[in-house]
N, C-alpha and C positions, 0 to 999 in steps of 0.2 A: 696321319703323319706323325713321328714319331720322333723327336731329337735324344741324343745320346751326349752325355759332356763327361770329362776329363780333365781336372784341373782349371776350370774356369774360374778364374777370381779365386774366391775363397773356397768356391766349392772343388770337396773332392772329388766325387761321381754323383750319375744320377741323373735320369731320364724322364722326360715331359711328352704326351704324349695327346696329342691337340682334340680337345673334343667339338662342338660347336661352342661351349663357354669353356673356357680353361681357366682356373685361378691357383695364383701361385702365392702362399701365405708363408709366412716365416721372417721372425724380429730381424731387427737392423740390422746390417751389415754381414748379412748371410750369402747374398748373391743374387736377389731376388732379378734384380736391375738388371744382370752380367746376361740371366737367363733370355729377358723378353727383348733386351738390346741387341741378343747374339743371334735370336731367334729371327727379330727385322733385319739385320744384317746380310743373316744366309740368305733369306726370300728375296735379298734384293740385289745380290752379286754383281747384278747388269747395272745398276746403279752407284757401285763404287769402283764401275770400272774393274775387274778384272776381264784381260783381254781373251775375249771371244768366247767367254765362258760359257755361253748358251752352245755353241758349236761342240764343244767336249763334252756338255753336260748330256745335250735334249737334242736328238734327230726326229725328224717324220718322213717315212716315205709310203708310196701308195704299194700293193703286193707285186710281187713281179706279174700275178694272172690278168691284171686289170694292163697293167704296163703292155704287155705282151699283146694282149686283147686290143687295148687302143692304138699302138702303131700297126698292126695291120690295119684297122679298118679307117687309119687316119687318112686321108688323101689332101695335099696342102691345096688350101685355095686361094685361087689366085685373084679373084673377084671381090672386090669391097664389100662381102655381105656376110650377117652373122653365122657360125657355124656352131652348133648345138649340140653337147654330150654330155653325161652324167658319168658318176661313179659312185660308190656307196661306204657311209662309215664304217663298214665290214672290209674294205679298201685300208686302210690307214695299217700302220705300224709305229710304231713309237719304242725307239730306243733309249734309255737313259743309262747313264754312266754315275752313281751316285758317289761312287768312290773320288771320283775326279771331282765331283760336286761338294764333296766338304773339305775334302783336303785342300783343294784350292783357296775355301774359306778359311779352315782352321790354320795356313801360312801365312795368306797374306791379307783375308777379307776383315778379320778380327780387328788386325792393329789397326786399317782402314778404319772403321767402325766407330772403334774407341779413339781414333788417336793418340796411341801408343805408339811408345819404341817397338823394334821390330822383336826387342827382348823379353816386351812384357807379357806376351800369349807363347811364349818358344813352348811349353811340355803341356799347352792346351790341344787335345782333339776335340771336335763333335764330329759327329757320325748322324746320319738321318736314313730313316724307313718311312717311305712315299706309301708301300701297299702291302697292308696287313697280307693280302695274298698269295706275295712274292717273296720270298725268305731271304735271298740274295742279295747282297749290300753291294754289289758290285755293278756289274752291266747288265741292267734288264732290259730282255727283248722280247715284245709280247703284241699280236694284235690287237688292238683296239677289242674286238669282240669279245675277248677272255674276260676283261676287265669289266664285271656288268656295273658297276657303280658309276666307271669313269663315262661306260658307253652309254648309260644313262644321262648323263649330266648333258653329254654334247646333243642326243636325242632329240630333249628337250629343249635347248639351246638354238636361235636362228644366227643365222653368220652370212656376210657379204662380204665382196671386195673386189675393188678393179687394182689393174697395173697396165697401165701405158708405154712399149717403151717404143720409140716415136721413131716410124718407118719398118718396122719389126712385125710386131704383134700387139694389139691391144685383146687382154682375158677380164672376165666378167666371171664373178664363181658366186654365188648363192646358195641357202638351204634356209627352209622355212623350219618352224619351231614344231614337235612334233613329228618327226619327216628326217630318214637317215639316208634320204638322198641328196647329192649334192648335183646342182644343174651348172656346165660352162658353156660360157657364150664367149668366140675369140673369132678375132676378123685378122686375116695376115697381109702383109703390105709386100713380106719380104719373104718370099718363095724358096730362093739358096738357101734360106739359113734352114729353109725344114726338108731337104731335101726326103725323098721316099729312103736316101741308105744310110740317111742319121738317123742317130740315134736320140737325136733330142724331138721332142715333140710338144704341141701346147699344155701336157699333163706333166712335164717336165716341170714349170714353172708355180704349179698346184703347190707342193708343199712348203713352198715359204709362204706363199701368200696364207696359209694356212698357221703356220708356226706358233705366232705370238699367239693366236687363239687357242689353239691347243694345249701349250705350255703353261695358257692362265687357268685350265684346269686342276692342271696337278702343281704349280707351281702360284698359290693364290696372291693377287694383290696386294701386299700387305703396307699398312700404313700404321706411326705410330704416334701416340699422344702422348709423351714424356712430364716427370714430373716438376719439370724445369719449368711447366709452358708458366706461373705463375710470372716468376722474374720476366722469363722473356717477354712478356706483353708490357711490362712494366718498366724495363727497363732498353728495350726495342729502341726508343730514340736517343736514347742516348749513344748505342753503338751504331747505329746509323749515320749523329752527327761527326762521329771521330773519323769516321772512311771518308765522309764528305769532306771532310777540314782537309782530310789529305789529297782526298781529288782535287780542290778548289786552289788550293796551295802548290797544286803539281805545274813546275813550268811548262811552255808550250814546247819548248824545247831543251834538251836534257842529254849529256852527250853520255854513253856507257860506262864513262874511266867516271863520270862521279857520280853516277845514279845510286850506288850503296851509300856514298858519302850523303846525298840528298836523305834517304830514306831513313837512314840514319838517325839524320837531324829531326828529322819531323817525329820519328817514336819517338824521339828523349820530348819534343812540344808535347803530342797529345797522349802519348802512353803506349804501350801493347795493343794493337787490335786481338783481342781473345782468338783463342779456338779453342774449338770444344769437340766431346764426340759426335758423330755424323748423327744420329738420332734427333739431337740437341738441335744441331744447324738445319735438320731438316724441319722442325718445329719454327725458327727464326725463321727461316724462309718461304716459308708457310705462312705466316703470318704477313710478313712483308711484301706478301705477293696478294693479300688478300684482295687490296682494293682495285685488282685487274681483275678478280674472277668473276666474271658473272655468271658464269653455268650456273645451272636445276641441274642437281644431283638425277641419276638413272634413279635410282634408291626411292627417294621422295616422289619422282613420275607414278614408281610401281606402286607405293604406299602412301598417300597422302596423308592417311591418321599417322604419321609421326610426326608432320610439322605440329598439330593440336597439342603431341604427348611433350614436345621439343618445349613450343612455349608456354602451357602451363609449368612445365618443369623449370626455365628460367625465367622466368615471369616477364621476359620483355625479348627484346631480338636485336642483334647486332647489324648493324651497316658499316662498309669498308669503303671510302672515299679517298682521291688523293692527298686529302686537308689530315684523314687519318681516323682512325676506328672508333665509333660510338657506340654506345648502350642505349636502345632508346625503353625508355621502360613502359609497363601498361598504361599509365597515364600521358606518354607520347611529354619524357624529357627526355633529352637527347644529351648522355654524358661521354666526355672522353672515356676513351679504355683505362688511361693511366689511373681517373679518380676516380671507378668505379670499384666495388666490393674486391678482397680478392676473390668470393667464392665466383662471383661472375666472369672474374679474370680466366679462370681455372676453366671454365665451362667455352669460353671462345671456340677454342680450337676442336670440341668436340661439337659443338652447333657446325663449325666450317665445315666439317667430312662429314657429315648428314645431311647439309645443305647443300654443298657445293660437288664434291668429290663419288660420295657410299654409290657403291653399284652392287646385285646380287652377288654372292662368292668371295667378297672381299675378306681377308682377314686385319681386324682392328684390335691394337694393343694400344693399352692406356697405362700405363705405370700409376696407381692410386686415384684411381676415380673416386673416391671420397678426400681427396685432396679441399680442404678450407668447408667444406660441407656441414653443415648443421645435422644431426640425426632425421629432421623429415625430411632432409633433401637425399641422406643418403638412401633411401629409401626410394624416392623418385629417380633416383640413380639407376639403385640395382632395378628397377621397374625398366626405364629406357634402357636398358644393356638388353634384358631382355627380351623384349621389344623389338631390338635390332637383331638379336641372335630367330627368333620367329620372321622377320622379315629376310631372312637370308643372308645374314651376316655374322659370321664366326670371329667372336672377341676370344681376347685372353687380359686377363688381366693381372696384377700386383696388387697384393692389399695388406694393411695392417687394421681391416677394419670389421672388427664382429658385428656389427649393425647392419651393415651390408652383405655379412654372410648369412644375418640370420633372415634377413628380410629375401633373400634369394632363397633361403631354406622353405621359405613360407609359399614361394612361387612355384617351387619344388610339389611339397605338399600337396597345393590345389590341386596339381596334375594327376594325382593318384586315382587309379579307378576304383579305388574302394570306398572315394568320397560317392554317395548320390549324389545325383545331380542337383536336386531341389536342395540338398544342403548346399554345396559349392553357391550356387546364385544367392543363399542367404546369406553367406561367409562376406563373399564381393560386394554384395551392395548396392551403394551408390558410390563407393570408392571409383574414381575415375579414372580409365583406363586397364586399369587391373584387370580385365578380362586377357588383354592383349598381350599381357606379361607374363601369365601361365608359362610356367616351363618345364617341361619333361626330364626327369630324373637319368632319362639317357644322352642326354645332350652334355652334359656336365660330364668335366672329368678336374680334378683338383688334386693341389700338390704340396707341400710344405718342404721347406728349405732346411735341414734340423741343424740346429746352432751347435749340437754337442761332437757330431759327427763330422759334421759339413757335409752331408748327404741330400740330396732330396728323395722324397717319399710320395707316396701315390696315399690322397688318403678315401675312407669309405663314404662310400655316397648311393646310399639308399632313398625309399619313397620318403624317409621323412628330409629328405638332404645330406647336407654336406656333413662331416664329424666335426665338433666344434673345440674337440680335446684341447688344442695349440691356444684357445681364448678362456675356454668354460678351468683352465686350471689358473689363469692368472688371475679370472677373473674372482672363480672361488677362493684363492689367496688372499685376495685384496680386500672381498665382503670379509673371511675370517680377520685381517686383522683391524676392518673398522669394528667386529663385534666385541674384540680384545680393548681396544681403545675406550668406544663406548662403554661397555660395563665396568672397566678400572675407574671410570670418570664418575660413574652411579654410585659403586664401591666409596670413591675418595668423599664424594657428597656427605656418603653416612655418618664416616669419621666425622 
């Protein structure tokens, strides 16, 4: 998957193009933000509301051979009992309209996103490419079987699903994991509506029940971890209390000629209620919603050695209650959110979508995962990213941090098959978890934002890692001028 930008923020062009890790490197105020904000935003269109956008973007239909083939052999029953048919993911068809898919975003998704005017994205495009395979930015229409990666994914993949609609038809659809057959089981109540010289039939109702599952293939999960989340944890009750001032404050009754005058009065009492960009509020709400979730992540079911990698790495585990969030630490004290580190502050919301939410396939963006991080911790950072990119989960990230590129670089390295093997185990140790962190030099793809240009750039990433050019030149800078310093200081001594 491949995004295209055009006057984004600062940036003037420049293309990112999603690996299993993506890291997106380049000093302040380059665009870094514009990129992986713009990036959750597209993947999540249905979530800011643009109308019907799944309908113009993403169709599925089964072949007409299969269609054609099941209304003849269908005969409606009129009997209460299950009736049983298959079809096969060689069946499917999948149309996508990509052009309609970003333009829809780059008009109206953007400002959404950011909350902006509707002036501040006007001479922004993005443009996206879903499959290297497919050249056409426009309407691709392909079987399912073309596609050996995607037809892979679902292969492997098991899927259920009922739909009741009550006097009608009750369908029943399955496929086990392994198995590119799909089994329906449908009992009909209501005989007219399937008459023998309609044209609708129980395989009629298959491809929506289908939809969302399919579209979360190609269109992945995406959930973001913003660099806001430090404040928002910290400062959470306080904008909680100013909404409630104004609930509590609200009369029981309130006629429409003065509810502006009301509302009025109560901003100039408690202030502005904020708004922010939607990345932001989805991070606030996330949070505030935390003490209702009780799910076990899908994620943590499949992989249980990450909750061991999760709490070595924060050294204690959070609880979300209605009284309000605590840290309880390995010695079992139990501290509010508000007065705990910030580094722990920082790390909340990345424990929440590993515990609560990660399912295979997801895509996680973190805007500065070494956010308040001490150097060993960024380390156990870029360790868990990895970790989760091995367990099935595609990050991208934002960084300003050469400690966590180089320590990625290191994870890079191990993977090489030009280590022996008795070397590598001697390398690791008794370093804990490091086995799991191992990361393949083709999973990475990384990018830099350049300050002179406003360009982004693809940079090299060989067996030894990542190119460290954007860190190794400020950083050689910096050693030359403490060696300028230092020996003027030896110098002056002499005199």
């Amino acid at each position: 998957m491949k995004f295209h930008f055009e006057h984004l923020g600062p940036i003037n062009k420049g293309s990112v193009e999603l690996g299993d890790l993506t890291i997106i490197c380049g000093r302040n105020s380059v665009g870094k933000t514009y990129v992986s904000h713009s990036i959750w935003g597209l993947l999540n269109q249905d979530r800011i509301d643009l109308r019907h956008f799944k309908n113009s973007v993403f169709d599925l239909t089964i072949s007409p051979e299969k269609v054609e083939s099941f209304a003849q052999s269908f005969i409606a029953n009129t009997e209460p009992t299950a009736v049983e048919d298959s079809f096969s993911l060689k069946d499917l068809n999948i149309l996508l309209n990509l052009n309609s898919f970003s333009e829809k975003y780059s008009k109206e998704g953007l400002q959404k996103t950011f909350n902006t005017d509707e002036h501040f994205f006007s001479s922004t495009k993005i443009s996206i490419d879903i499959f290297n395979e497919f050249k056409s930015k426009g309407k691709i229409q392909f079987p399912l079987l073309e596609n050996e990666g995607l037809f892979s994914k679902f292969y492997k993949s098991a899927f259920s699903n009922k739909i009741s609609l009550p006097e009608i038809i009750d369908i029943e659809i399955f496929k086990e994991v392994d198995n590119d057959k799909f089994t329906i089981k449908y009992v009909i109540s209501d005989q007219s509506i399937f008459s023998n010289s309609s044209e609708i039939t129980p395989l009629s109702f298959i491809p929506s029940m289908l939809d969302d599952w399919v579209s979360s293939f190609i269109f992945p999960n995406t959930k973001i971890i913003t660099s806001e989340r430090t404040g928002i944890a910290l400062f959470l009750p306080s904008l909680d209390k100013k909404a409630s001032e104004i609930a509590r404050k609200f009369p029981r009754s309130i006629s429409g000629s003065n509810l502006k005058q009301y509302l009025t009065a109560q901003k100039k009492k408690v202030g502005s209620y904020p708004t922010y960009a939607d990345p932001i509020q989805d991070n606030i709400d996330k949070i505030r919603a935390s003490a209702s979730n009780k799910s076990s992540s899908v994620l943590i079911n499949k992989y249980p050695k990450l909750l061991d990698i999760l709490n070595d790495f924060i050294g204690g585990e959070f609880n979300s209650t209605a009284k309000g969030i605590t840290f309880t630490t390995s010695d079992n004290k139990a501290i509010p959110l508000h007065v705990v580190s910030s580094s722990a502050k920082s790390l909340f919301l990345i424990e929440h979508y590993i515990k609560k939410e990660a399912k295979p396939g997801d895509l996680l963006i973190i805007d500065e995962p070494e956010l308040n991080l001490h150097l060993d911790n960024q380390v156990k950072m870029a360790r868990l990213i990895a970790t989760l990119i091995n367990s099935e989960i595609k990050v991208l990230i934002t960084t300003h941090s050469d400690h966590l590129i180089r320590e990625i670089n290191n994870l890079v390295m191990l993977s090489s098959p030009k280590l022996k093997e008795e070397k590598r185990t001697e390398l690791i140790g008794d370093q804990l978890n490091l086995e799991s962190s191992i990361l393949d030099a083709k999973k990475v793809k990384a990018f830099v934002v350049s300050k002179s240009n406003s360009e982004i750039f693809e940079m090299d990433i060989n067996e030894f890692g990542i190119s460290m050019s954007l860190f190794n030149d400020e950083i050689n800078s910096n050693n030359q001028n403490t060696k300028d310093i230092y020996y003027s200081l030896l110098e002056s001594g002499d005199d």
